[in-house]
KOLBA-677880 format. One record per residue (C-alpha): residue number from 1; residue in three letters; z, x, y. Coordinates in pm, 1 decimal. Example, Ala and Ser with C-alpha at 12.3 -4.5 7.8 and 13.67 -1.06 7.14 Angstrom:
<torvexs>
  num  residuo        up      east     north
    1      ALA     780.0    1230.0    -450.0
    2      SER     714.0    1367.0    -106.0
</torvexs>
This chain:
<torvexs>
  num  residuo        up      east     north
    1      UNK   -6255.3   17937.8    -735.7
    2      UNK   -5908.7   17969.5    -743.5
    3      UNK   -5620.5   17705.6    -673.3
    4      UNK   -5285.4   17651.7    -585.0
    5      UNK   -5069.4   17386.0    -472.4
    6      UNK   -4712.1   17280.4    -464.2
    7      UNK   -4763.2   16877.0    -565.4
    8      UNK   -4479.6   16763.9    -785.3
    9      UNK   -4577.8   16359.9    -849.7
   10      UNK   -4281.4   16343.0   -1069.9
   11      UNK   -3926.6   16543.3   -1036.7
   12      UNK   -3841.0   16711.8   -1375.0
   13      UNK   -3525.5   16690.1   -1529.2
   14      UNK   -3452.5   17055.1   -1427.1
   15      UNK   -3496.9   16993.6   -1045.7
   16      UNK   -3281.1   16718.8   -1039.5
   17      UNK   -3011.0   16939.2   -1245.2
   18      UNK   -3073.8   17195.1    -962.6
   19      UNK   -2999.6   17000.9    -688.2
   20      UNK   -2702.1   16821.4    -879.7
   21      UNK   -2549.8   17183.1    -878.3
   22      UNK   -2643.1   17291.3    -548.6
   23      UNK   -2411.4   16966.0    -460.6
   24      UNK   -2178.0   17065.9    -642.3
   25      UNK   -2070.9   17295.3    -385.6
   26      UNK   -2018.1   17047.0    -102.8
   27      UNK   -1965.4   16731.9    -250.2
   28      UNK   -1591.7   16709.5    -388.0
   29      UNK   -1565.0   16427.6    -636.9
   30      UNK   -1751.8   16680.4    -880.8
   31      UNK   -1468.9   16903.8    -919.8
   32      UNK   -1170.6   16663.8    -926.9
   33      UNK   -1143.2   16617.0   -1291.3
   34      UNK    -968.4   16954.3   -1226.4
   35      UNK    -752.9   16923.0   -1001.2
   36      UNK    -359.2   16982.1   -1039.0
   37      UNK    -108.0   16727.2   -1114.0
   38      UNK     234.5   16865.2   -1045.0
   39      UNK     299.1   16721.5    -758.2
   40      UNK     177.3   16380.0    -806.5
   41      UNK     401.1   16413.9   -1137.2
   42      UNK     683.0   16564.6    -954.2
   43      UNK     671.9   16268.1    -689.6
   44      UNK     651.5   16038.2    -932.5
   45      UNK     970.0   16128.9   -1123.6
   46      UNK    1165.5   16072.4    -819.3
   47      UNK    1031.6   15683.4    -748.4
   48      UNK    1342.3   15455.9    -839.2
   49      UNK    1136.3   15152.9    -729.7
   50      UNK    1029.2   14838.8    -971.3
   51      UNK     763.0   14769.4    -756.4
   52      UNK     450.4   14978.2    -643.2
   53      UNK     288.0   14796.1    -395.7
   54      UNK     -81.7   14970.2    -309.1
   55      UNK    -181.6   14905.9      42.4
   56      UNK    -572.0   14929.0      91.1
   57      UNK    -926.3   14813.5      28.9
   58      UNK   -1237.5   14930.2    -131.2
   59      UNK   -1289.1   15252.5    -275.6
   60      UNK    -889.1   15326.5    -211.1
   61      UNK    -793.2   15017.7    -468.9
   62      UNK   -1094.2   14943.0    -616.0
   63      UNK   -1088.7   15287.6    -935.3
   64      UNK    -693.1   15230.1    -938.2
   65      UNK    -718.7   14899.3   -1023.6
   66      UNK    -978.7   14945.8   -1285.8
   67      UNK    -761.2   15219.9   -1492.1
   68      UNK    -454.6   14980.0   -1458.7
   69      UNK    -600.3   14680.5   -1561.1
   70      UNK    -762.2   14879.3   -1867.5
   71      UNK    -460.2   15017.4   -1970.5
   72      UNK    -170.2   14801.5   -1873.9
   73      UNK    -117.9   14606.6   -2195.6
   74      UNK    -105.5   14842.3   -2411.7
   75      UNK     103.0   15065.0   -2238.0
   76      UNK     493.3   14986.8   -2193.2
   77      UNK     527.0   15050.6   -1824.3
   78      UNK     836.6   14970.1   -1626.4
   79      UNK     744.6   14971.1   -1321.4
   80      UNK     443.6   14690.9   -1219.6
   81      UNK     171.8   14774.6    -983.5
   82      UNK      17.5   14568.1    -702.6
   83      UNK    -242.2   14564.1    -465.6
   84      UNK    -244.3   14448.0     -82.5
   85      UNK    -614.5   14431.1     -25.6
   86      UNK    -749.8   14198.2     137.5
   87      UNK    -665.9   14005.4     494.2
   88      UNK    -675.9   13606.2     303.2
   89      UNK    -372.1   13483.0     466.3
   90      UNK    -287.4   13297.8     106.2
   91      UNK    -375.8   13616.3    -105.0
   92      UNK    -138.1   13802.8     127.1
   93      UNK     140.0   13558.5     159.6
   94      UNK     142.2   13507.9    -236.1
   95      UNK     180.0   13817.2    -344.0
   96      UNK     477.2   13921.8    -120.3
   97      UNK     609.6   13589.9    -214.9
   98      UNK     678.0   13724.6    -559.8
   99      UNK     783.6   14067.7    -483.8
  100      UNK    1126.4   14196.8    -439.5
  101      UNK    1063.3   14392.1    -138.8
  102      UNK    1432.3   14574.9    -171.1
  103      UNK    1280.5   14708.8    -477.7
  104      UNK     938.1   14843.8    -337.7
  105      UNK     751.9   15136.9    -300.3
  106      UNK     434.2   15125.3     -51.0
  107      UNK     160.5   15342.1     -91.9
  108      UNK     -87.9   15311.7     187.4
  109      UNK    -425.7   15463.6     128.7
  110      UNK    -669.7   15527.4     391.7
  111      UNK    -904.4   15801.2     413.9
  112      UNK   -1031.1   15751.0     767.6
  113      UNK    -652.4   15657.4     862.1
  114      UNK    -776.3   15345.0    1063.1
  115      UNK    -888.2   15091.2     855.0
  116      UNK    -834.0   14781.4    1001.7
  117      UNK    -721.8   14600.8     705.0
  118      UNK    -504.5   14824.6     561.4
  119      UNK    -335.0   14866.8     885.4
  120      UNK    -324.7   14509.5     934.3
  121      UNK    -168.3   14425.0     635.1
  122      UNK      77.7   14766.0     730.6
  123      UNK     190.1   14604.6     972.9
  124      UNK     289.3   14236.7     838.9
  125      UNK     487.9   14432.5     562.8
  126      UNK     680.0   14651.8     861.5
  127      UNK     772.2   14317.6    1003.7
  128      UNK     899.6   14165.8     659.5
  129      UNK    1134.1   14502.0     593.9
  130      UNK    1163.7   14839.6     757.6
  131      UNK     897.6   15076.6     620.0
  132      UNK    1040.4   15472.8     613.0
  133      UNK    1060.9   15763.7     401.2
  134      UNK    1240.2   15596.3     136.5
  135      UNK     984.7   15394.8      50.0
  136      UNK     672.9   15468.4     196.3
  137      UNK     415.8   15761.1      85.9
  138      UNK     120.1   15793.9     268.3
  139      UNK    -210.9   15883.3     130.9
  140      UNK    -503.9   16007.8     383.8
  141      UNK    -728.4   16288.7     512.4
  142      UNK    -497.0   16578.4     632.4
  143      UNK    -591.1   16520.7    1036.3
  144      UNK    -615.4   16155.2    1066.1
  145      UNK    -406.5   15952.3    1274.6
  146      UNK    -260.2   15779.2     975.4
  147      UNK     -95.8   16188.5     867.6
  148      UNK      19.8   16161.1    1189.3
  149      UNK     212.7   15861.7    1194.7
  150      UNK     334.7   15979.2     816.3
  151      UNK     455.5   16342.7     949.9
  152      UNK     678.6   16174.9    1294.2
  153      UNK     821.5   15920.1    1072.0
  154      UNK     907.5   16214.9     776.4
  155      UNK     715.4   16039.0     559.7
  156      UNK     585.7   16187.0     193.8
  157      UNK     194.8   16234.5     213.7
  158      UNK     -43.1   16370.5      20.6
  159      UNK    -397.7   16454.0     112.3
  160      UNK    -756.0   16297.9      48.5
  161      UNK   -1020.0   16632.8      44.6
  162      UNK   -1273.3   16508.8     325.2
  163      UNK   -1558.0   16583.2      82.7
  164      UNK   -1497.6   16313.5    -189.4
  165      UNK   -1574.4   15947.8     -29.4
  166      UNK   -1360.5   15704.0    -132.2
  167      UNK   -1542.7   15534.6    -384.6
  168      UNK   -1559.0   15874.7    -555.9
  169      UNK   -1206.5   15913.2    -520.8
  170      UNK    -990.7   15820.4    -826.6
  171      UNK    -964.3   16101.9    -975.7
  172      UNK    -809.0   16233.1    -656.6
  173      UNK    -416.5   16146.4    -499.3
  174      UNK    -574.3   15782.4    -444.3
  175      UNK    -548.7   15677.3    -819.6
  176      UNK    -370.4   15982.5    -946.7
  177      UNK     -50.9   15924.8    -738.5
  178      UNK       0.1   15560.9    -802.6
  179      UNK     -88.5   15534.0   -1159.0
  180      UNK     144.0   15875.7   -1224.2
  181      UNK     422.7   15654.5   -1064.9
  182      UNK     440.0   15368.2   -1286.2
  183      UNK     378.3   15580.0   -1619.7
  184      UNK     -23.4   15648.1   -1702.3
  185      UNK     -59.9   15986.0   -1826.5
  186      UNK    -274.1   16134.7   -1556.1
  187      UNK    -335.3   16438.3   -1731.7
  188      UNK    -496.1   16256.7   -2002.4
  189      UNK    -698.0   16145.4   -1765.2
  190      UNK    -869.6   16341.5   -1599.6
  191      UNK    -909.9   16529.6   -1993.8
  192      UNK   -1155.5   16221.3   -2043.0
  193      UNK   -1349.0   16313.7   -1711.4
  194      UNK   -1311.6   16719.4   -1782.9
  195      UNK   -1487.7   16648.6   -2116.5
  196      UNK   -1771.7   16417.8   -1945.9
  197      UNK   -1809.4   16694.4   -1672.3
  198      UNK   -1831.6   17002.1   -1942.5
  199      UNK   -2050.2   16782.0   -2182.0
  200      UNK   -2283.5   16750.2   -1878.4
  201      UNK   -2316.6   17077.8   -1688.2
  202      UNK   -2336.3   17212.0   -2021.5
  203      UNK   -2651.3   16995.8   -2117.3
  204      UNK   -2545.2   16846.3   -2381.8
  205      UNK   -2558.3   16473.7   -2474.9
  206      UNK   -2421.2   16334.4   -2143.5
  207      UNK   -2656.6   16528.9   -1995.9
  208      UNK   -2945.0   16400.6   -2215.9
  209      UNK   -2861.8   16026.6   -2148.2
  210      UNK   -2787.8   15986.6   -1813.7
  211      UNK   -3087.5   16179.9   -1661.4
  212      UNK   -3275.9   15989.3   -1895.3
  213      UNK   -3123.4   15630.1   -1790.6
  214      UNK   -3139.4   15742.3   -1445.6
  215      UNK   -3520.0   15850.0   -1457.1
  216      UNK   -3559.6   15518.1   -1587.1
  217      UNK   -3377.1   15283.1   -1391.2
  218      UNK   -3569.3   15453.1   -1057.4
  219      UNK   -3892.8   15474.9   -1195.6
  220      UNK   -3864.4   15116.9   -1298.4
  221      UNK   -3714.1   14966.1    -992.8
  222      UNK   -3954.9   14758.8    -891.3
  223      UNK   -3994.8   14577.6   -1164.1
  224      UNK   -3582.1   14592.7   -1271.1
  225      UNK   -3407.8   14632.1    -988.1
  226      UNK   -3101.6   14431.2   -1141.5
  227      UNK   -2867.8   14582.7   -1332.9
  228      UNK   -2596.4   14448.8   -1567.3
  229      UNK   -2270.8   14577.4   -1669.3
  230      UNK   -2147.8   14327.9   -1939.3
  231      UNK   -1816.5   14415.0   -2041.2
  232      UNK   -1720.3   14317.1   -2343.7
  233      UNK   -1341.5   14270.6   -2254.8
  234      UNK   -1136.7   14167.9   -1969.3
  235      UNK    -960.6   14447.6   -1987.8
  236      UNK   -1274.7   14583.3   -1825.5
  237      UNK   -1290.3   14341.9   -1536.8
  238      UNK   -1176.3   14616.1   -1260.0
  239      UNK   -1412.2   14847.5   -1393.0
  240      UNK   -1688.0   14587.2   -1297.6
  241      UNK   -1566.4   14544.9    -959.0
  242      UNK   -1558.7   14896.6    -896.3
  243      UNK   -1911.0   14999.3   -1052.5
  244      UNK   -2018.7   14739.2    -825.4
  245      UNK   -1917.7   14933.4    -516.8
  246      UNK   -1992.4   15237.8    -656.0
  247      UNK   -2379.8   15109.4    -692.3
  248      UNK   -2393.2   14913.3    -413.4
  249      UNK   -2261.6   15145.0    -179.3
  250      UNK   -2407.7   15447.7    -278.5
  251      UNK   -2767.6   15343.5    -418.7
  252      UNK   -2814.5   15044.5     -93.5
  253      UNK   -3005.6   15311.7     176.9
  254      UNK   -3318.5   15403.8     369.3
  255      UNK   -3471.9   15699.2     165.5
  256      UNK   -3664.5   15961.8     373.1
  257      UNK   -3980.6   15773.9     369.9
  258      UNK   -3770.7   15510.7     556.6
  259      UNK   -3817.4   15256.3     290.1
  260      UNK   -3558.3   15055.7     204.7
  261      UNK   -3386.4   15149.5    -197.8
  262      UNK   -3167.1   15001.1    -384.9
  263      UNK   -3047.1   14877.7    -759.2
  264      UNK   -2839.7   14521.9    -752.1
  265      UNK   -2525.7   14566.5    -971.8
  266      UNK   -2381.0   14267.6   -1137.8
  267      UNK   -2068.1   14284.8   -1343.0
  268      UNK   -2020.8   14017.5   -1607.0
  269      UNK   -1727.2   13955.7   -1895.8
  270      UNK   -1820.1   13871.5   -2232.7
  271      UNK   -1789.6   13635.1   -2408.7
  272      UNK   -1720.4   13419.9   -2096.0
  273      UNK   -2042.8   13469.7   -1955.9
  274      UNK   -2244.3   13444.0   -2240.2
  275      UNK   -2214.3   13054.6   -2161.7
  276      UNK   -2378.5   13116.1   -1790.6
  277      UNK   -2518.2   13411.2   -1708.6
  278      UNK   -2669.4   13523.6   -2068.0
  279      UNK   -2908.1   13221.1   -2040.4
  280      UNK   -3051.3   13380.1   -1708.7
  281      UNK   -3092.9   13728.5   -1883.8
  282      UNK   -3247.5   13584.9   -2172.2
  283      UNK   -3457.6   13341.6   -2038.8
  284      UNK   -3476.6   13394.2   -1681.9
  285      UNK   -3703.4   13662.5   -1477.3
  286      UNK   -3771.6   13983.1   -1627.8
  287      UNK   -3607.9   14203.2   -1359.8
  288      UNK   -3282.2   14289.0   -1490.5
  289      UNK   -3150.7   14573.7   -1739.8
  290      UNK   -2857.0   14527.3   -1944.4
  291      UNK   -2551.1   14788.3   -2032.9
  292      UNK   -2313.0   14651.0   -2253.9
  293      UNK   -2015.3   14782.3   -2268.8
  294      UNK   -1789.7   14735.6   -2558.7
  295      UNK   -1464.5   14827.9   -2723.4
  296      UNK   -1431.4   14952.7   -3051.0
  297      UNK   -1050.9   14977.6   -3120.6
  298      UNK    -874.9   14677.3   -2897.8
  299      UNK    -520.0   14798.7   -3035.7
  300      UNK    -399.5   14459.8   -3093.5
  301      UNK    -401.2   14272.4   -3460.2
  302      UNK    -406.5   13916.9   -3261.2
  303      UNK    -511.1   13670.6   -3559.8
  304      UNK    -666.5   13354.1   -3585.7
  305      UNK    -459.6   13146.8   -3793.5
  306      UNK    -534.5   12997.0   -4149.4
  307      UNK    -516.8   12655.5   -4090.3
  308      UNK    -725.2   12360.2   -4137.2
  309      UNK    -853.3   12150.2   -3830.1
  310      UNK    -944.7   11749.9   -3920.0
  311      UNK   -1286.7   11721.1   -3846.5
  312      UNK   -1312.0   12112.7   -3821.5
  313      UNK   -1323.4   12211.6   -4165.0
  314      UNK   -1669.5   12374.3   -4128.2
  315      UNK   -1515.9   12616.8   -3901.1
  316      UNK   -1261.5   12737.2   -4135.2
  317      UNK   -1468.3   13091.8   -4195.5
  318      UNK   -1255.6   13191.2   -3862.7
  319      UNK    -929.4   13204.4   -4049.3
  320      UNK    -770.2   13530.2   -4063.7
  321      UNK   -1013.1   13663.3   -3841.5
  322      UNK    -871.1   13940.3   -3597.1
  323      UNK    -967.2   13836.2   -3221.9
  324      UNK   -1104.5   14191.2   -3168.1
  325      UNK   -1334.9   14187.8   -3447.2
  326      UNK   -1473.1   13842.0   -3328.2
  327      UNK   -1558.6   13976.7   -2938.2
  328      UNK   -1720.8   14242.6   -3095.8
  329      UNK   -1925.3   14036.8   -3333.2
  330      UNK   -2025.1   13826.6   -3049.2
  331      UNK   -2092.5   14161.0   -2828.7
  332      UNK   -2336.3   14303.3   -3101.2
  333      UNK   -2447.6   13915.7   -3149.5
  334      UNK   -2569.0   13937.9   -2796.5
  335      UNK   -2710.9   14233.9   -2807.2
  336      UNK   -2913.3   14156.5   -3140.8
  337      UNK   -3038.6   13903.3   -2970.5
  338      UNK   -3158.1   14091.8   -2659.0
  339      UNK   -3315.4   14339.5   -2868.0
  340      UNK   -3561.0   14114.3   -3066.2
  341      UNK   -3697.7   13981.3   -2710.1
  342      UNK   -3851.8   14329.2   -2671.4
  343      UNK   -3909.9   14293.2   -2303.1
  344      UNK   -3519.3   14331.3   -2160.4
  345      UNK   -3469.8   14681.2   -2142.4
  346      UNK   -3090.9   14778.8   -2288.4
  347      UNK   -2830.1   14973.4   -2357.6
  348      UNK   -2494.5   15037.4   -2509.8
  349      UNK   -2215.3   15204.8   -2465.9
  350      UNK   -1893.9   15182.8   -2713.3
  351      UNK   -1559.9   15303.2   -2586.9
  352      UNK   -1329.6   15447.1   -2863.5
  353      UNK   -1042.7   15287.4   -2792.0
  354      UNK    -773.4   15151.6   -2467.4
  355      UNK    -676.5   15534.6   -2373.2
  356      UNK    -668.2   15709.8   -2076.9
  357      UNK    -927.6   15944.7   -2174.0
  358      UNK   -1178.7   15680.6   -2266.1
  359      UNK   -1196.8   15457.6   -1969.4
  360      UNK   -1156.9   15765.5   -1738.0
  361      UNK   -1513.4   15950.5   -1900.4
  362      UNK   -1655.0   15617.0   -1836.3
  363      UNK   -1593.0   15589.4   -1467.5
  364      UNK   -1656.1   16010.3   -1436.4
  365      UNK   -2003.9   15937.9   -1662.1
  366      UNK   -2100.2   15631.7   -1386.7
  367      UNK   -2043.7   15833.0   -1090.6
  368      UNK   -2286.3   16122.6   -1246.7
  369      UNK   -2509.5   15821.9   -1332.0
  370      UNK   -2509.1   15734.4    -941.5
  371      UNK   -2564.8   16086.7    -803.5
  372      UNK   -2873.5   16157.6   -1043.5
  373      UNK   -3030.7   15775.5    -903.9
  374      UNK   -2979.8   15905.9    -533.7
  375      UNK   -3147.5   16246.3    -634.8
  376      UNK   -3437.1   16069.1    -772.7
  377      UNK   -3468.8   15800.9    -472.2
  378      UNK   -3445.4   16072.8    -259.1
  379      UNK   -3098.3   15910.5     -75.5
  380      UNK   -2770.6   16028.8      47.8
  381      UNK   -2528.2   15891.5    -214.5
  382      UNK   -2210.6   15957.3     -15.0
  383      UNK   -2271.2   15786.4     327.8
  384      UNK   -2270.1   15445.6     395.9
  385      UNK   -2402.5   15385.5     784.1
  386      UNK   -2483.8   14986.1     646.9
  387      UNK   -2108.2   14922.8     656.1
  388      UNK   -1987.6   15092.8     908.1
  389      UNK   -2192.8   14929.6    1168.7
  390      UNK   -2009.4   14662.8    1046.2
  391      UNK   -1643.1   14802.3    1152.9
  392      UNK   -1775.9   14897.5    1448.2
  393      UNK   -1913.8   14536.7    1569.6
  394      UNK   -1535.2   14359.9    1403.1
  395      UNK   -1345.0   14664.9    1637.2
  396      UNK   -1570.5   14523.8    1936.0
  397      UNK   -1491.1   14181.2    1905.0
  398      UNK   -1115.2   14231.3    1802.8
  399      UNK   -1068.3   14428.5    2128.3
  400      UNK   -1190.9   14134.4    2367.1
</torvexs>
């Protein structure tokens, strides 16, 4: 008797690698860890503004913010970034309260070139102060509507490749141009994400970890279909919010059995949330992983003082403490702990220091992380039908 078949219960490691290069080829975010900076650089020298004021939403804020927030102490930067994103009246009103408008550049972001809240809040800033080539740049896909408006007003723009979605985008002109402006090295940036890409393709550790987490993480769905980010510093708050798009977006589908996928992300900030929601992980359901995420060089000497507090005295073992080395004892406190339950699966990851390079082969690392999930839960990563049903009922009921 002989046999063949072509049954494959499991995907291998290799497959998956296979298909991660065959979308290599159409799918741009892969490659933009190489792209050129000159002009971004170029542009950037020329911006006399105080003020960069980011005009978007989602996946054209969302990475910015994260390498700002990350970076901005520790940096001296002149100029002061802000983000326009959402349509709260109060949020809106706010911000331009306490911005010198004389003294602003606007960068609007919009791949599509019609999103409603970007153009929305456009257009209240057009009727504050007169929005032209002097201090407006455009950033957008190179035929939408939005380019066109840009090129009849003379308007700087610079392009958004129509293969990278825009939660895959920061490593293109949507976080490269603003964060060049107001004094991140962008070129050490996207070093960090050239080393995460080589380190991967190459097969090497990155390579080794993430398949492996990612194997995991699907295979185990079922029963741990939550997963934690805990950040161990709130310097790492934006890269919560965006991981939680980047998940949620990309990972939330109908897989080609037609059965609905998906992994929950939550973001959390230690130790702040080691009062609330580190009870529920500890105690709670067994249906969440845990990543922590922590920092191993804060540069910043920040001291607890030697003094004495009446009635405190037991406490005094805290004097002359540095701040950083306290979060991280309470980081690898938590994590101690969460490894002698046995039954919380967990993992680590320790950034080297507040650098460019550092936070920016984190982000590159998590978007790998989501394209090798959608491989194995047999998705499209890069569409996102679930929310754009949603623009298309608000456009309905605007236009009545």
């Amino acid at each position: 008797m002989t046999y063949t078949h072509n049954f494959n219960p499991t995907l291998s490691d290799e497959s998956i690698f296979n298909e991660i290069l065959q979308e290599r080829e159409t799918i741009g975010y892969y490659r933009l860890p190489f792209v050129e900076t000159t002009a971004y650089k170029e542009y950037a020298k020329q911006v006399k503004q105080k003020n960069i004021v980011v005009i978007g939403i989602g996946g054209s804020t969302l990475g910015t913010y994260a390498i700002y927030k990350f970076l901005k102490h520790s940096r001296d930067l002149e100029k002061k970034l802000i983000f326009l994103e959402t349509t709260d009246p109060i949020d809106i009103k706010s911000k331009v309260e306490n911005i010198d408008l004389s003294d602003t550049l606007f960068i609007v972001i919009s791949k599509s070139g019609t999103t409603v809240e970007t153009v929305a809040i456009f257009k209240y800033i057009n009727s504050l102060i007169r929005c032209d080539k002097n201090n407006t740049v455009i950033v957008t896909e190179s035929d939408s509507k939005l380019k066109t408006y840009a090129d009849k007003n003379q308007m700087q723009s610079f392009e958004i490749p129509k293969n990278v979605g825009g939660r895959f985008s920061v490593f293109s002109a949507v976080g490269l141009l603003p964060l060049a402006i107001v004094g991140i090295d962008i070129d050490e940036l996207l070093q960090g994400a050239q080393k995460s890409y080589e380190n991967f393709f190459e097969k090497n550790d990155v390579y080794k970890r993430l398949l492996k987490k990612a194997r995991f993480l699907v295979e185990y769905k079922n029963s741990f279909n939550i997963n934690v980010v805990f950040s161990y510093s709130s310097r790492l708050e934006g890269f919560n919010k965006w991981y939680i798009q980047l998940w949620g977006e990309s990972l939330g589908k109908i897989d080609i059995n037609s059965t609905r996928q998906g992994l929950t992300p939550v973001g959390i900030i230690g130790p702040i949330d080691q009062h609330s929601f580190l009870q529920l992980i500890i105690e709670g359901r067994r249906d969440k992983t845990l990543t922590v995420v922590k920092v191993e060089n804060f540069d910043n000497d920040l001291k607890i003082p030697a003094i004495t507090l009446d009635g405190l005295e037991e406490l005094d073992y805290l004097n002359n403490l540095e701040f950083s080395s306290l979060i991280k004892s309470q980081a690898d406190a938590t994590i101690e702990a969460i490894q002698n339950l046995n039954d919380i699966p967990c993992d680590v990851i320790t950034i080297d220091g507040v650098c460019e390079s550092a936070i920016a082969a984190l982000m590159y690392e998590y978007e790998l992380l989501t394209s090798l999930c959608a491989k194995f839960m047999y998705i499209d990563a890069y569409n996102q039908p679930g929310v754009e049903a949603g623009k298309i009922i608000l456009k309905k009921k605007l236009k009545k």
